[in-house]
Wavefront OBJ file of the C-alpha trace (Angstrom):
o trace
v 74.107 -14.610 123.454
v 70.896 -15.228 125.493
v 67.562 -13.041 124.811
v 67.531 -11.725 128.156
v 70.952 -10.681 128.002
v 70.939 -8.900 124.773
v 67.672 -6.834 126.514
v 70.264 -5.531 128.540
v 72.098 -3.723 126.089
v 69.111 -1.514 125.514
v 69.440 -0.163 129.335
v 67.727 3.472 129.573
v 69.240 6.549 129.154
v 68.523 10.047 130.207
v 65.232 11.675 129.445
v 64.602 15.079 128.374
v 61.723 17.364 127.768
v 59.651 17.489 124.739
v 59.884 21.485 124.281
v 62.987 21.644 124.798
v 65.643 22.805 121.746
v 67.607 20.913 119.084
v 69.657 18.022 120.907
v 66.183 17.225 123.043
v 63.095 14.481 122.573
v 60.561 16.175 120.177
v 57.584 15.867 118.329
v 56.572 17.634 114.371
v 53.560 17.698 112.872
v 52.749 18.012 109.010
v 50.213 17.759 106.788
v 50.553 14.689 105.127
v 47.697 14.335 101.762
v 44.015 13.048 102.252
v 42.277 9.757 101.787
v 38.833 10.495 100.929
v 38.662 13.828 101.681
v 39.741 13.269 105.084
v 43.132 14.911 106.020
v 46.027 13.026 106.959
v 49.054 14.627 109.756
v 52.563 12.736 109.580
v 54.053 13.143 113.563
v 57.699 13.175 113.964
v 58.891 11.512 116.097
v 62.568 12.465 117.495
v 64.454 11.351 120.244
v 67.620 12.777 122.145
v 70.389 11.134 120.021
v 68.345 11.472 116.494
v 66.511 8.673 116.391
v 63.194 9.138 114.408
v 60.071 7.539 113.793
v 56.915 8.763 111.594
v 53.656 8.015 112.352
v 50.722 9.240 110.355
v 47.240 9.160 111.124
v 45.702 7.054 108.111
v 46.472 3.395 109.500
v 48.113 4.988 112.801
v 50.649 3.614 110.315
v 54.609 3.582 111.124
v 56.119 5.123 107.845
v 59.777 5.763 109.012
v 61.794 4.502 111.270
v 65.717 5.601 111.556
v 67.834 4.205 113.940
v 71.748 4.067 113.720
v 74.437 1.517 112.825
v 77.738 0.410 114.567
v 79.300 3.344 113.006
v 76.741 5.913 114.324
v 75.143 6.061 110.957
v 71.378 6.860 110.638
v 69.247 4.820 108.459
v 65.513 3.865 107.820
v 64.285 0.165 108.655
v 61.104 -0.225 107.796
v 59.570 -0.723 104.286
v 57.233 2.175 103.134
v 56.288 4.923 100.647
v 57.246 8.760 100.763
v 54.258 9.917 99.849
v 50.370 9.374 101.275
v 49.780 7.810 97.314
v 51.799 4.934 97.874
v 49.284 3.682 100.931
v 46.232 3.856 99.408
v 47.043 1.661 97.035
v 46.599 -1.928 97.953
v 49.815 -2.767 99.477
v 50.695 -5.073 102.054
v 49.830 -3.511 105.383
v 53.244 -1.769 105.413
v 53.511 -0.201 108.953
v 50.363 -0.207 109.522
v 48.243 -0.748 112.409
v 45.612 -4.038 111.698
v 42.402 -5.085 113.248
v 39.668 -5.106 114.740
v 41.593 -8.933 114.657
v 44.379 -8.758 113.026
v 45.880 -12.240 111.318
v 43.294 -14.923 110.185
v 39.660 -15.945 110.875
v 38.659 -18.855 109.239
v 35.796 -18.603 106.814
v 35.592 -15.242 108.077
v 33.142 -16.442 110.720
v 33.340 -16.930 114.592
v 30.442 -17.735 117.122
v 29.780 -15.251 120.141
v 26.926 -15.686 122.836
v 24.831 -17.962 120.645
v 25.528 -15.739 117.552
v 26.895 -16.152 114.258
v 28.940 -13.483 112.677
v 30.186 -13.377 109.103
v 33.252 -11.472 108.191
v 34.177 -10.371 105.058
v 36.418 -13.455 103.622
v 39.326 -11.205 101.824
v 42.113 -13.385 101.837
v 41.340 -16.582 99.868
v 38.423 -18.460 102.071
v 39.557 -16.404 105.261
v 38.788 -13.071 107.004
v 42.199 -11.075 106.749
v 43.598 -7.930 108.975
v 39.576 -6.680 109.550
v 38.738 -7.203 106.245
v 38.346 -5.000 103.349
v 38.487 -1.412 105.227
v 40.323 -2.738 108.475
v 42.126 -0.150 110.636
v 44.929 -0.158 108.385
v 42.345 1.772 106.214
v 41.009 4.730 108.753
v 41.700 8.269 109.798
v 42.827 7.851 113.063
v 42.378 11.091 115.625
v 46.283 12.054 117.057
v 47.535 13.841 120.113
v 50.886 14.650 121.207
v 51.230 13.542 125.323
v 53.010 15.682 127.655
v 55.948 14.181 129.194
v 59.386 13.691 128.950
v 59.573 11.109 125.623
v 58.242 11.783 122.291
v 54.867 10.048 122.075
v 51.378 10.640 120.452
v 48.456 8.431 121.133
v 46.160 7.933 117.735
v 42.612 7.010 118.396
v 39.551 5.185 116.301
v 36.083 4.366 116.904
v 35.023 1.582 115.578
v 31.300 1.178 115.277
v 29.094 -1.741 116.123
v 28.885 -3.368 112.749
v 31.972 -2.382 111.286
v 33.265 -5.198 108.857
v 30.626 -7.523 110.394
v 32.058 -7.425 114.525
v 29.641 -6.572 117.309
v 29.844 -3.606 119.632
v 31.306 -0.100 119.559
v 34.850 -0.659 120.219
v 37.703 2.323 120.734
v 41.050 1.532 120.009
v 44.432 3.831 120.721
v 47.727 2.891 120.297
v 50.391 5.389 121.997
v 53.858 5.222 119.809
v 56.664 6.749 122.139
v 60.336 7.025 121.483
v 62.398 7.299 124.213
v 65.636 8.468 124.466
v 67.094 4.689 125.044
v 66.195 4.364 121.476
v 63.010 2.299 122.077
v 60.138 2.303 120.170
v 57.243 1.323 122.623
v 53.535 0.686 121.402
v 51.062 0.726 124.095
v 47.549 -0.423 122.865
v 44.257 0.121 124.582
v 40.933 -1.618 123.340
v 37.293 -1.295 125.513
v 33.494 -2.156 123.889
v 29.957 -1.909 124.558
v 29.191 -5.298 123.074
v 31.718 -8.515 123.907
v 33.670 -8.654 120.575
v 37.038 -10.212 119.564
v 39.682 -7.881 119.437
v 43.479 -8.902 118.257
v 45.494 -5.471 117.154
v 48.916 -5.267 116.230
v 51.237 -3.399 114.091
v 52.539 -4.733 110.678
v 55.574 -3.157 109.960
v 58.121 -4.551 107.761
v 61.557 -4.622 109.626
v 65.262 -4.580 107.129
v 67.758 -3.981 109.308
v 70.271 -3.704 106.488
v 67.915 -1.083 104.820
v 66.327 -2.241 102.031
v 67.988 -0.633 99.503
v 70.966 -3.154 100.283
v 68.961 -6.141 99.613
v 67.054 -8.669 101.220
v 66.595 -9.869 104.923
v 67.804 -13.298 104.231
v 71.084 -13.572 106.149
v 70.037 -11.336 109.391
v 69.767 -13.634 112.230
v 66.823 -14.114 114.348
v 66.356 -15.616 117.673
v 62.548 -16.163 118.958
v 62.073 -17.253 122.367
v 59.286 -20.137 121.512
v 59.866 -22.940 122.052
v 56.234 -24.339 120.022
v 54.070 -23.222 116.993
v 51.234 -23.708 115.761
v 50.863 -25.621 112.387
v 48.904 -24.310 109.879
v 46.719 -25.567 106.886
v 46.847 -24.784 103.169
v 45.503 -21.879 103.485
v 47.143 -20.792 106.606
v 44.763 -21.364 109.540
v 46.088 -23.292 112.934
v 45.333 -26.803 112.802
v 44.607 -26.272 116.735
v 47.757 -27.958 117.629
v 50.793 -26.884 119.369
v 53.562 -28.332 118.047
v 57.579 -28.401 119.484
v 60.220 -26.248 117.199
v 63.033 -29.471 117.736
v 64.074 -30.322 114.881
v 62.073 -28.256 112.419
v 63.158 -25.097 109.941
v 60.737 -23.578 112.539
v 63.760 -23.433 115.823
v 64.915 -20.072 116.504
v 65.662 -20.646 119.511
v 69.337 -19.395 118.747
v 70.260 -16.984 116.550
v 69.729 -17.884 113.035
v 70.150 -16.498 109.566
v 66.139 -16.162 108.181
v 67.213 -18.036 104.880
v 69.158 -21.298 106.166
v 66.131 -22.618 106.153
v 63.642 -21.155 104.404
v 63.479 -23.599 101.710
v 62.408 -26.072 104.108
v 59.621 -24.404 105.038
v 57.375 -24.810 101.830
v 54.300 -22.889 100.659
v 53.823 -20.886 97.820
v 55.491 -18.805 97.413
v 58.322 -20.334 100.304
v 58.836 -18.957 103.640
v 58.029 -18.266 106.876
v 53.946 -16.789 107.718
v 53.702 -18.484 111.240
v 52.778 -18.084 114.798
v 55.157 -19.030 117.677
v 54.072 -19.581 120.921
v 56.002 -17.309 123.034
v 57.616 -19.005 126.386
v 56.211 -16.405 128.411
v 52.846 -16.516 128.304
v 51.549 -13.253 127.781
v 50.624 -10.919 129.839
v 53.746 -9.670 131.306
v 56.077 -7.691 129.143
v 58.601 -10.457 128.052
v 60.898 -11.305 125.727
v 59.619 -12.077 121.892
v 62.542 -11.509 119.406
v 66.124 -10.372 118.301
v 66.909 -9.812 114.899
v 70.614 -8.592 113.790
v 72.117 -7.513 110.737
v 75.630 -8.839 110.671
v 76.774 -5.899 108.084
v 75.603 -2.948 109.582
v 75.435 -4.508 113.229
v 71.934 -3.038 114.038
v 70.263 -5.016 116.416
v 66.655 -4.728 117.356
v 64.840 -6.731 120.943
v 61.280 -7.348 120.739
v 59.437 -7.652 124.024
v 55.540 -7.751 124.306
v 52.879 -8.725 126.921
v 51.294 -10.620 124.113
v 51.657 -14.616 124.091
v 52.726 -15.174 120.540
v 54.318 -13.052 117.257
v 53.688 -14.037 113.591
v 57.064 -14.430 111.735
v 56.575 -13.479 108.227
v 59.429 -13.130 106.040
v 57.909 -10.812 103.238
v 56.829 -14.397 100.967
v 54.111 -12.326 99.230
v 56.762 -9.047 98.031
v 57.312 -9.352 93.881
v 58.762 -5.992 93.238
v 55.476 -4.916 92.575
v 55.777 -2.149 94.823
v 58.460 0.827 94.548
v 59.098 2.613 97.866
v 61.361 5.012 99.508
v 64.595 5.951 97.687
v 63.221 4.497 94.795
v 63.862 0.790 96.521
v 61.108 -1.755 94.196
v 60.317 -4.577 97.513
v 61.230 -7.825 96.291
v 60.528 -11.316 97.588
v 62.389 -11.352 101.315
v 62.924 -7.835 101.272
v 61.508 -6.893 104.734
v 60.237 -9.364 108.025
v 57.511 -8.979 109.953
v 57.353 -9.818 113.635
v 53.450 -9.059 114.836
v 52.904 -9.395 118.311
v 49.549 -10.848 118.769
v 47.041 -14.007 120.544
v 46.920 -16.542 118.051
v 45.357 -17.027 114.543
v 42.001 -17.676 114.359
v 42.020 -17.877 118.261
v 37.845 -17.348 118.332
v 37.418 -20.921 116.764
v 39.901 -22.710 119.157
v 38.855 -22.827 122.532
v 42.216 -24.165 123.460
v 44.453 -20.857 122.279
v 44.631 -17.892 124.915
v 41.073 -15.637 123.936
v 40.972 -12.393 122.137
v 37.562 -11.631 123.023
v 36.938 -8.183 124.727
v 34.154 -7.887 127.402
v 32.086 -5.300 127.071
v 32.576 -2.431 129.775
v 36.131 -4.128 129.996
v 39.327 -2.676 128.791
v 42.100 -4.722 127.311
v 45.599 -3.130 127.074
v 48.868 -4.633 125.492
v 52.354 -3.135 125.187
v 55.196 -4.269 122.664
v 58.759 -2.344 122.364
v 60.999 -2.055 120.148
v 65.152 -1.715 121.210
v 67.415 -0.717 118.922
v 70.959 -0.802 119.548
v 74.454 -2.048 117.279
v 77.184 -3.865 117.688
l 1 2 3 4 5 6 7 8 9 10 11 12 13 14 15 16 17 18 19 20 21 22 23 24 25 26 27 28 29 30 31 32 33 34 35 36 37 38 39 40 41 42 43 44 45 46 47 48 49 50 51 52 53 54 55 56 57 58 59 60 61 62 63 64 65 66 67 68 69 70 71 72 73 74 75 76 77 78 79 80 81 82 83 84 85 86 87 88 89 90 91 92 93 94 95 96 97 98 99 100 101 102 103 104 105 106 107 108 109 110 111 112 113 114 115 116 117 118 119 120 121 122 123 124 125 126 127 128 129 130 131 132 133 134 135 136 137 138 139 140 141 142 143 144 145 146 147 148 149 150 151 152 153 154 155 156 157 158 159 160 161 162 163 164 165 166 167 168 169 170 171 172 173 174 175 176 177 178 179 180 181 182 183 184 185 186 187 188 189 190 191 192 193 194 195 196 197 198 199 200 201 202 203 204 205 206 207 208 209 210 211 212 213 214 215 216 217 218 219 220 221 222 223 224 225 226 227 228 229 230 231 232 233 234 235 236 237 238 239 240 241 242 243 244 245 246 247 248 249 250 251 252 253 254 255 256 257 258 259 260 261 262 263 264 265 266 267 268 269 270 271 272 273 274 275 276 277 278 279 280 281 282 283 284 285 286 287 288 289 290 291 292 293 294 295 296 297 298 299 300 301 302 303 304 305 306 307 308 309 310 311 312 313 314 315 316 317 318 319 320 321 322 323 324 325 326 327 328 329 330 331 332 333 334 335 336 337 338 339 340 341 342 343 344 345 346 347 348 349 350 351 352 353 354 355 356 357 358 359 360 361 362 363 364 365 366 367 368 369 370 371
């Protein structure tokens, strides 16, 4: 089945007020813990047919996301933690939402109107996610929108400095679920100072819920048709390289482990960027991933021009999560939309940087449907 013919199955539906009683789109608030003496709010996200997804303001980070199977049956697909605790340890960016430049800088340092900048270097030789306290690590500010679909927009200031980037740069990211069971992020980013500027969302995607094993036989379909190689420690070469005849061609549906072992690494598996066919830009499609046992399918579209594939390489079963679930190797994928790795040392790869007085937006949804 072609991409833009599974987007059709996610057609919309009708939409119905916010305020209105059990059966209706809706949004919860709760107190949710602290980090640092801060207070954190989990928002509840729930849509006409019971669909629901939990935000909460420390990493505007998703930490629930149930959506049902072929038989109707609600269940959660993203990795995560019950409880605030489980966050601030140092896990994995489960859910969360990563920048100022999310991905990889190289040596943690980029060049910007004659200037050097250094960046914390917290993953191996290489600037990580916004380093040590990235996004992923604030209190964000929430508000519930009016309108007919459950949505809150979470806001951050970060300050000229912060991490090493130039410029006071706001970031919000809207999360709405509408009543056609999509989960839509709309992300808005404007500075005082020109400054790169690459956010996405990192959460870890089991169709199959976790708790019934790992991710390697759902199928996924990318619509790239090139990637872009990376080094030993996982920074783009600067080339962009075909998918023909590589363990890198999803260009049909394909099960994430057939193969996996051809990938290499250590530990084995997918961490790469594809170059999505459309461009960027326009909202277009990215992804399909479907769990042949519980027939939950999920479409990806974004306005961004590629999406880092990472099939959960790093998980050891260090971690316990929700229903007691510890996250082993494979457990959970990742599909971040984003501009490329390291994109503010190759002139060649679509720029990140944000002007200042401009504003950059970016959407990405997320369609859930079964079959």
């Amino acid at each position: 089945m072609k991409l833009r013919q599974l987007l059709c199955m996610c057609s919309a539906a009708a939409v119905f007020a916010m305020s209105a009683p059990a059966g209706f789109s809706k949004v919860e608030k709760v107190p949710f813990g602290a980090a640092g003496g801060t207070a954190v709010d989990l928002y509840v996200l729930t849509n006409a047919g019971g669909m629901t997804a939990k935000v909460m303001t420390y990493g505007a980070t998703l930490t629930e996301l149930d959506t049902p199977d072929r038989d109707g049956k609600l269940g959660d697909v993203v990795l995560g933690f019950d409880s605030l605790e489980g966050y601030l340890q140092k896990v994995p960016y489960f859910g969360a939402t990563v920048g100022r430049v999310g991905n990889r800088i190289a040596r943690g340092q980029f060049s910007l109107n004659g200037h050097t900048y250094q960046l914390a270097t917290n993953d191996g030789p290489n600037h990580l996610h916004g380093g040590r306290k990235g996004f992923d690590k604030r209190v964000w500010t929430a508000e519930v929108l009016p309108g007919a679909a459950a949505s809150v927009r979470f806001t951050y200031l970060s300050a000229d400095g912060e991490e090493g980037y130039p410029g006071n740069c706001t970031v919000a990211v809207t999360y709405t679920l509408t009543d056609s069971n999509e989960l839509r992020l709309d992300y808005v980013v404007s500075t005082d100072k020109d400054t790169p500027a690459n956010v996405t969302n990192h959460s870890y995607f089991n169709l199959g819920g976790a708790e019934n094993g790992s991710i390697l036989d759902q199928e996924v379909m990318l619509n790239a048709d090139r990637f872009t190689p990376v080094d030993a420690t996982l920074i783009p070469t600067g080339e962009l390289r075909s998918v023909v005849g590589t363990p890198m061609d999803f260009r049909t549906p394909t099960a994430v482990g057939a193969h996996l072992r051809e990938v290499g690494g250590m530990p084995v598996g997918y961490d790469h960027n594809f170059v999505l066919n459309g461009g960027g830009g326009t909202l277009a499609p990215v992804a399909t991933v479907h769990d042949p046992k519980s027939g939950r399918l999920m479409v990806v579209t974004s306005t961004e021009p590629g999406v880092q594939f990472y099939s959960g390489n790093f998980l050891d079963g260090t971690f316990t999560g929700k229903k007691g679930v510890a996250y082993r190797q494979y457990y959970g994928l990742c599909l971040e939309t984003q501009h490329f790795p390291d994109s503010v040392n190759h002139p060649n790869f679509p720029s990140y940087v944000v002007k200042a007085g401009e504003t950059y937006r970016s959407t990405t949804v997320y369609a859930f449907s079964a079959r």
